[in-house]
C-alpha positions in Angstrom: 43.0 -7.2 47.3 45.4 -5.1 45.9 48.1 -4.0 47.9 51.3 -2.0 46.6 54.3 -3.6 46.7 57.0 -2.5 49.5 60.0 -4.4 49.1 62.4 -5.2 46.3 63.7 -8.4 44.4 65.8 -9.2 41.5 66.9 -6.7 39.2 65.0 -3.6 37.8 64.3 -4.2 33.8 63.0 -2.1 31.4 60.2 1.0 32.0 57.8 -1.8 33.6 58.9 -0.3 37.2 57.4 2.9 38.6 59.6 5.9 37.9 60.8 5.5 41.9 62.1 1.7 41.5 59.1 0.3 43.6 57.3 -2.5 42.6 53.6 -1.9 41.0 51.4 -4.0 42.4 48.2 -6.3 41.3 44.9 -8.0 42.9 46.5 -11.3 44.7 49.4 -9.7 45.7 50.6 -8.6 49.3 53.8 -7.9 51.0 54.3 -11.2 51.8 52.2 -13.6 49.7 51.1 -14.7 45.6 47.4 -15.9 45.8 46.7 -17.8 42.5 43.1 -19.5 41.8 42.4 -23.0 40.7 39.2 -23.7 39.5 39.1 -27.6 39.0 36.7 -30.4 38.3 37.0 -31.9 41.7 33.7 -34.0 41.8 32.8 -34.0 37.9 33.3 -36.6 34.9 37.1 -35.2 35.1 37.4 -35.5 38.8 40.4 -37.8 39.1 42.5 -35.9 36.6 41.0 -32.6 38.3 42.5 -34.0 41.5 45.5 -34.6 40.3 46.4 -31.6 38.3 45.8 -30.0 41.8 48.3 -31.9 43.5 50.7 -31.2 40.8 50.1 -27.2 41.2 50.6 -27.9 45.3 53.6 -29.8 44.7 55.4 -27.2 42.6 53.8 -24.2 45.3 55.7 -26.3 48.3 58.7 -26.3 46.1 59.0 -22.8 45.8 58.1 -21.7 48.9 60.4 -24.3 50.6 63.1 -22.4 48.1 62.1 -18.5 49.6 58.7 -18.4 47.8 58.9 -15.6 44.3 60.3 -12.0 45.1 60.4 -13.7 48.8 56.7 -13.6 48.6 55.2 -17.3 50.0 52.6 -18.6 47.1 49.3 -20.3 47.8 46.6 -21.7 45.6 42.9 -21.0 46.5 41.1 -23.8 45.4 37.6 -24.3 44.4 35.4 -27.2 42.6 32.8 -26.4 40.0 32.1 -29.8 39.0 32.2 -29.2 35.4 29.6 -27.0 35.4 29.7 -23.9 33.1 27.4 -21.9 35.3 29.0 -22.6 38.8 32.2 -22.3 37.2 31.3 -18.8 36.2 30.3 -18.0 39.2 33.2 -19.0 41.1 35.3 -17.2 38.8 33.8 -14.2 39.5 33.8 -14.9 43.1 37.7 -15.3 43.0 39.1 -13.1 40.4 39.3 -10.4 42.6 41.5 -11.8 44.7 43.9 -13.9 42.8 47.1 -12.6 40.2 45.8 -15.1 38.1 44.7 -19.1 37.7 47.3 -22.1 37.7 44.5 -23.6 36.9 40.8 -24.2 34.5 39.2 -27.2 34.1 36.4 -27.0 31.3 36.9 -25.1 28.1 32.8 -23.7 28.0 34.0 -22.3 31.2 36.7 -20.5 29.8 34.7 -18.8 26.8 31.9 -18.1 29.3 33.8 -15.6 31.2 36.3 -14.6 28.6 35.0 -10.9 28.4 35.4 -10.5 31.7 38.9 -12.2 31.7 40.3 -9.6 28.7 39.0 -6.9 30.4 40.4 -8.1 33.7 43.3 -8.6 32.0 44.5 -11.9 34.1 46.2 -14.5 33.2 45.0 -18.2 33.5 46.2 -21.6 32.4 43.4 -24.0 31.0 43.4 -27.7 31.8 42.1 -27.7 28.2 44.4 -27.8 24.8 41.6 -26.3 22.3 43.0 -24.7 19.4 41.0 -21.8 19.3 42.3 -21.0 23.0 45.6 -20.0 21.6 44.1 -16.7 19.9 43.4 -15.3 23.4 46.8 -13.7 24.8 45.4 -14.4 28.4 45.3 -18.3 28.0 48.3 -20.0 29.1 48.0 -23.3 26.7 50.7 -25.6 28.8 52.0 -28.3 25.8 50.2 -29.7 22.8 46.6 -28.8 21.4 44.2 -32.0 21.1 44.6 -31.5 17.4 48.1 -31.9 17.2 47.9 -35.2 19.7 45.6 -36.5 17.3 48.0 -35.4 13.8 50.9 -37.1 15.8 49.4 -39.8 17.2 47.5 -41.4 13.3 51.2 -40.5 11.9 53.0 -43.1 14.7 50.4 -45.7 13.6 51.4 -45.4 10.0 55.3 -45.2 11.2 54.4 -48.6 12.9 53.3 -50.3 10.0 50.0 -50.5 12.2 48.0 -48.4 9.3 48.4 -48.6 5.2 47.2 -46.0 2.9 43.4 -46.7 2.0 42.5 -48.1 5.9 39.5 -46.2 7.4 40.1 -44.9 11.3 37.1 -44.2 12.8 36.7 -41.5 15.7 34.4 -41.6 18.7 34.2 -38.0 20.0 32.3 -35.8 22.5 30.5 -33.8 20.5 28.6 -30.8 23.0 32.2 -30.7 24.0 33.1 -28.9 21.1 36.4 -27.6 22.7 37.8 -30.9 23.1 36.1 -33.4 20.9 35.7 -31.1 17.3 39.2 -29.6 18.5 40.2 -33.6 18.3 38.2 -34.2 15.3 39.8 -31.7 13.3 42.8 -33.1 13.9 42.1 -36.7 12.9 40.4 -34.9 9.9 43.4 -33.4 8.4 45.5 -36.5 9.3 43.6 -39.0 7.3 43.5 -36.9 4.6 47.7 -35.8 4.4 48.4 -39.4 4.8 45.6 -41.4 2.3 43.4 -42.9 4.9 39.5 -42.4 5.2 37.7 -41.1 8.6 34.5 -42.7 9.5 33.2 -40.5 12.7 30.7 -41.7 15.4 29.4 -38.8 17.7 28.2 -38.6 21.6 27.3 -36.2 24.2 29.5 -35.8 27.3 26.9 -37.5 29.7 26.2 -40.6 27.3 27.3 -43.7 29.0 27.2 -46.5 26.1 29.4 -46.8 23.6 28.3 -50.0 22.7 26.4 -48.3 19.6 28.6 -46.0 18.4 31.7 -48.7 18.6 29.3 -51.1 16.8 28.6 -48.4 14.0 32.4 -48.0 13.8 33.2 -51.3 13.2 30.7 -52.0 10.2 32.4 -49.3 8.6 35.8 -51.7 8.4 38.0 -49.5 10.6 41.5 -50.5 10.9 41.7 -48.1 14.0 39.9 -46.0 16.1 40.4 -42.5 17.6 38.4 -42.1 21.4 38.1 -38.4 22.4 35.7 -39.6 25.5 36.4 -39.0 29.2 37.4 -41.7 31.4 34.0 -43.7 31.9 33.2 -43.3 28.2 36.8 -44.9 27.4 36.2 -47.8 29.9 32.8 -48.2 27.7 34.1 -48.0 24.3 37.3 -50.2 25.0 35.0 -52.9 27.0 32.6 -52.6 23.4 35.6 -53.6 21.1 36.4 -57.1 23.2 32.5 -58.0 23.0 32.2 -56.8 19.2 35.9 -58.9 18.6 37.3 -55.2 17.4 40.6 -55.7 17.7 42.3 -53.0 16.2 44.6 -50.1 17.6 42.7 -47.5 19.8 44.6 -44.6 20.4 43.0 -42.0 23.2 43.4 -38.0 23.9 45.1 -38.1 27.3 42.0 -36.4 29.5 39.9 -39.9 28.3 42.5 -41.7 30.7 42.7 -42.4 34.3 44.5 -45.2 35.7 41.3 -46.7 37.5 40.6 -48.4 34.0 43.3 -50.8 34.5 41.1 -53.3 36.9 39.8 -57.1 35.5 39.4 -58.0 31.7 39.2 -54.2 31.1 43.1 -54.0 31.8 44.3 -56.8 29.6 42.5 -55.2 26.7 43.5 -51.6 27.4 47.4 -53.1 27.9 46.6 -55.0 24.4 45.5 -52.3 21.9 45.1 -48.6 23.6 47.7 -46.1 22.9 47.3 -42.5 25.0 48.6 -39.6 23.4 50.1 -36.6 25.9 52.5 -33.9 25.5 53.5 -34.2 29.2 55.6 -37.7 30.1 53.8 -40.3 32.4 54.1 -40.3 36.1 56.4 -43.6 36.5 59.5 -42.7 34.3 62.9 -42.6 34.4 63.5 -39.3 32.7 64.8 -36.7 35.4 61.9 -34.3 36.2 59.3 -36.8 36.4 61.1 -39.5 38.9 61.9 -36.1 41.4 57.7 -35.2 41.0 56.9 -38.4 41.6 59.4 -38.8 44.8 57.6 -36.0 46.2 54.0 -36.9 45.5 54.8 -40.0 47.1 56.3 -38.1 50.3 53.4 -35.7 50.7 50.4 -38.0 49.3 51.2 -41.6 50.5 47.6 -42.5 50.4 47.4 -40.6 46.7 46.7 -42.5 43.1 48.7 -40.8 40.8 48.4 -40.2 37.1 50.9 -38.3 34.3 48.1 -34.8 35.0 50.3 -34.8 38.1 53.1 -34.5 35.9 51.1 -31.5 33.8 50.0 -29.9 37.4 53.1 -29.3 38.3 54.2 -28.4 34.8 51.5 -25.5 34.7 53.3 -24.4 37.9 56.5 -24.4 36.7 55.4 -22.5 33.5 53.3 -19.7 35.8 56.6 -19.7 38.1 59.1 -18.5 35.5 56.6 -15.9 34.0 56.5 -14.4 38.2 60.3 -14.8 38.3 60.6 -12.5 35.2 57.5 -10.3 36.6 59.7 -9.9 40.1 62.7 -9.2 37.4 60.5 -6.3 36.1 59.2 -4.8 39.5 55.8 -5.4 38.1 53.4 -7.7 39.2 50.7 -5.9 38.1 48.3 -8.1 35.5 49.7 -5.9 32.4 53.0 -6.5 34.2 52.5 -10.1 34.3 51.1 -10.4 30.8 54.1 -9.0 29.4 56.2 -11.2 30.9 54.1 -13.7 30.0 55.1 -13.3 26.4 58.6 -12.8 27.0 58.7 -16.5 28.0 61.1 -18.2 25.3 61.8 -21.7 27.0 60.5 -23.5 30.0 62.6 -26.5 31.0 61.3 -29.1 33.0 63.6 -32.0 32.8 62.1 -34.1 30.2 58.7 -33.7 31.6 58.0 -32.1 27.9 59.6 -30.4 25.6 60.8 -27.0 26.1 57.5 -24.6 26.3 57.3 -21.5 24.5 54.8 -18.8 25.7 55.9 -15.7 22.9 53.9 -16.2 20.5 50.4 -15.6 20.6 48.4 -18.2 18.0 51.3 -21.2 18.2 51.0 -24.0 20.8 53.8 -23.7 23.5 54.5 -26.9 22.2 54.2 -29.8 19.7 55.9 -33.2 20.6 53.7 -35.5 21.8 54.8 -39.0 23.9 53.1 -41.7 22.8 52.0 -44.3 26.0 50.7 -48.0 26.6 48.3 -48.4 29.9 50.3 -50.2 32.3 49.5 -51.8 35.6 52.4 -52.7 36.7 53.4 -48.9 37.0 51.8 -46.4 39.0 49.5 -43.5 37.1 49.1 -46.9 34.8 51.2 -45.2 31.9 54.4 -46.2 30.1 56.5 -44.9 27.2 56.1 -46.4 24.2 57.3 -43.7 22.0 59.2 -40.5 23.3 59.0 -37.3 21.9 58.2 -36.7 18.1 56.4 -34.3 16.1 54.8 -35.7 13.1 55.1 -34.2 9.8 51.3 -33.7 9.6 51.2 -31.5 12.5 54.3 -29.6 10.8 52.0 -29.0 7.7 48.7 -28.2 9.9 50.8 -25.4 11.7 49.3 -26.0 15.2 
């Protein structure tokens, strides 16, 4: 699918318009509508986040189209599940490139690096559900907010801000570890942390289908931790936080943001994840007062009544709102082809979003489009089970590390 452009929007910019004015066109791109692909984790260990991250994509689609849609072209997602597995990932990638002007949306790291040759020679521009580090070298991975690593920097360094860490303690980190995009990403953080700030690391590793983290929360305590670091998904979490009540380990646990989902917060689990779990997130919670999330969250509760929310609503719509104003500046440059959308791509200086982050930066390749990370407390009584306890901050570890 890759019709030529007819009509005109916005003004022409630059040499990125054919010689006539027209618009050069791209794959996904028609007269009168954007396709963009989302391939999610729909019915995998990720599924609720998945879900939600979807919803926040749709939200910010109806938004603009309700608004005149981009160059007064309507946008619509094509959505597809693979589960969270690499292979039918692949496959449905390859299935969909064709016909889409990029992806709002990838669940799954080991998905991403499986097609990446095809993706650079495609040339298409996608936006991870995944904050690896190493995905920043690519200049077709849209990284929307903070890398696991810097989470992880920021969220030791509020511990020690809190008086809830001394110099000396041991944390201990329970991490994914054939997950190496998220979990080593994760541990590398922690790694550097402990070692800018005079702590010790004790690490305790697990595949991503292990369901018992009885042992390795067992192993952590023996070592004396005085905290713990969980870079688990959202079963694993439930496991690891119901293995500290039993084993009496009481101290701080502080979780990358994809090992929550607000379905943790039923029975005894709740009480102890509302007692000693902090969840670290460059994107604010889903029940806040700041500006841009309270108007997401009015809308999700118009079009999903029956819906259960969580902040990756918040970062769904946020991914939309970043691939938005790189097509706004595309439409600016006649170009919507995918070396036209890439270079607009990188001429995105600030995306605003109303508090929902901080301002994102897409120009530089190699630097995370951002590096403030909220720190949260699980909370019941709210809806997507997350409230502020700190806002905004970037640690001065994260400073040193660079990204």
């Amino acid at each position: 699918m890759a019709a030529v452009l007819l009509a005109a929007c916005g003004e022409e910019s630059g040499d990125s318009a054919n010689s006539n004015g027209s618009f050069r066109g791209g794959p996904g791109v028609t007269q009168d509508k954007i396709f963009l692909g989302v391939l999610s984790d729909l019915s995998g260990p990720f599924a609720s986040g998945g879900k939600n991250v979807t919803e926040g994509n749709q939200l910010f689609v109806d938004k603009v189209n309700a608004e005149g849609g981009i160059c007064g072209r309507k946008v619509e997602l094509i959505v597809r599940d693979h589960a969270f597995d690499t292979e039918k990932g692949k496959k449905e990638y390859l299935s969909l490139e064709p016909e889409v002007l990029g992806f709002v949306q990838l669940v799954g790291a080991q998905i991403a690096e499986s097609i990446e040759d095809d993706m650079l020679h495609q040339q298409i521009l996608m936006a991870p559900t995944s904050w690896k580090s190493a995905l920043l070298d690519n200049p077709y991975m849209m990284v929307v907010g903070a890398t696991y690593k810097v989470d992880v920097m920021n969220g030791i360094e509020h511990l020690m801000r809190e008086g809830l860490l001394s110099r000396g303690d041991t944390v201990g980190h329970l991490h994914i570890s054939d997950e190496a995009e998220y979990g080593d990403d994760a541990l590398s953080g922690s790694s550097f942390a402990v070692a800018q700030l005079g702590l010790n690391l004790t690490k305790a590793s697990l595949k991503n289908a292990d369901p018992d983290m009885s042992p390795g929360m067992a192993a952590l305590k023996q070592a004396g931790v005085k905290a713990v670091v969980l870079s688990t998904n959202p079963r694993q979490t439930a496991s690891a936080v119901a293995a500290a009540a039993q084993l009496g380990l009481t101290v701080p646990i502080i979780i990358n943001n994809p090992g929550f989902a607000p379905e943790l917060l039923q029975g005894q689990l709740a009480t102890v994840m509302e007692r000693q779990v902090f969840v670290l997130s460059s994107v604010a919670p889903f029940d806040s007062a700041i500006a841009g999330p309270r108007q997401v969250a009015a809308a999700y509760r118009s079009t999903y009544p029956q819906g259960v929310p969580s902040m990756a609503v918040n970062y769904g719509y946020l991914v939309g709102l970043s691939f938005g104003s790189v097509l706004q500046r595309a439409c600016d440059h006649k170009d919507f082809s995918r070396e036209g959308v890439l270079k607009a791509f990188r001429e995105v200086e600030s995306v605003e979003s109303g508090g929902m982050s901080s301002p994102l930066r897409f120009s530089i390749t190699g630097r995370p489009s951002a590096t403030r990370t909220f720190v949260l407390r699980p909370d019941s009584t709210v809806s997507g089970g997350l409230s502020i306890a700190a806002n905004l901050f970037e640690s001065e570890v994260s400073r040193k590390a660079g990204r």
